[in-house]
C-alpha positions in Angstrom: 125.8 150.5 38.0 126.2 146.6 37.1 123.1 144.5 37.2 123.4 140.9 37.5 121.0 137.9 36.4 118.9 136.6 39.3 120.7 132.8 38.5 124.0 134.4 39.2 123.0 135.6 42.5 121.2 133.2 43.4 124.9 131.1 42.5 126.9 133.5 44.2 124.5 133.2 47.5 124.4 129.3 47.4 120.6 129.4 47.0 118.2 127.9 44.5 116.6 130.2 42.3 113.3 130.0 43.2 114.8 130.8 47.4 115.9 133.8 45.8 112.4 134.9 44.2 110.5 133.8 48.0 113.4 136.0 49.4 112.9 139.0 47.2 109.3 138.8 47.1 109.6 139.1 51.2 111.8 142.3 50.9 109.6 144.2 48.8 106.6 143.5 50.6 108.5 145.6 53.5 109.5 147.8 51.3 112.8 147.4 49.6 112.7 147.7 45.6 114.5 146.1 43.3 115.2 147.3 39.9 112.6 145.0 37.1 113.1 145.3 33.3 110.3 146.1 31.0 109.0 142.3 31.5 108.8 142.8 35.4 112.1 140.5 36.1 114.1 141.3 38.6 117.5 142.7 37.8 119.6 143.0 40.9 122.7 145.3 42.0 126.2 145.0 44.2 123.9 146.6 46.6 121.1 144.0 46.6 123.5 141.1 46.6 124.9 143.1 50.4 121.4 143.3 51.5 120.4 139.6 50.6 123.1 138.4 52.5 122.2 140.5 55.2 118.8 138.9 54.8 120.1 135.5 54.7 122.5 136.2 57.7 119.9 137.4 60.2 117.3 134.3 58.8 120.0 131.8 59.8 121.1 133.4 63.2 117.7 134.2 64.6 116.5 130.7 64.1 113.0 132.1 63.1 111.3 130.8 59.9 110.2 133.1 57.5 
């Protein structure tokens, strides 16, 4: 399993890095968990990446704010 950086995905989804923390924060307080080091940082996988874009996708098309 690959982990990536939260700047890179936050590069790769054409987001600010702090967007990225407000996004993740939102998942996990429905219940999706990330993988944190032994600091508590966020460390996220190919599988995260899918379901922040997900995320992202359904934000923009519904025209709801968050």
């Amino acid at each position: 399993m690959t982990f990536h950086a939260p700047e890179d995905i936050a590069t790769v989804l054409n987001i600010k890095p702090s967007t990225l923390r407000k996004y993740s924060l939102l998942l996990e307080q429905s219940g999706y968990l990330f993988k944190k080091n032994a600091q508590g940082h966020r460390w996220y996988t190919d599988t995260d990446l899918m379901a922040l874009r997900k995320f992202i996708t359904l934000k923009d098309s519904s025209g709801m704010t968050l």
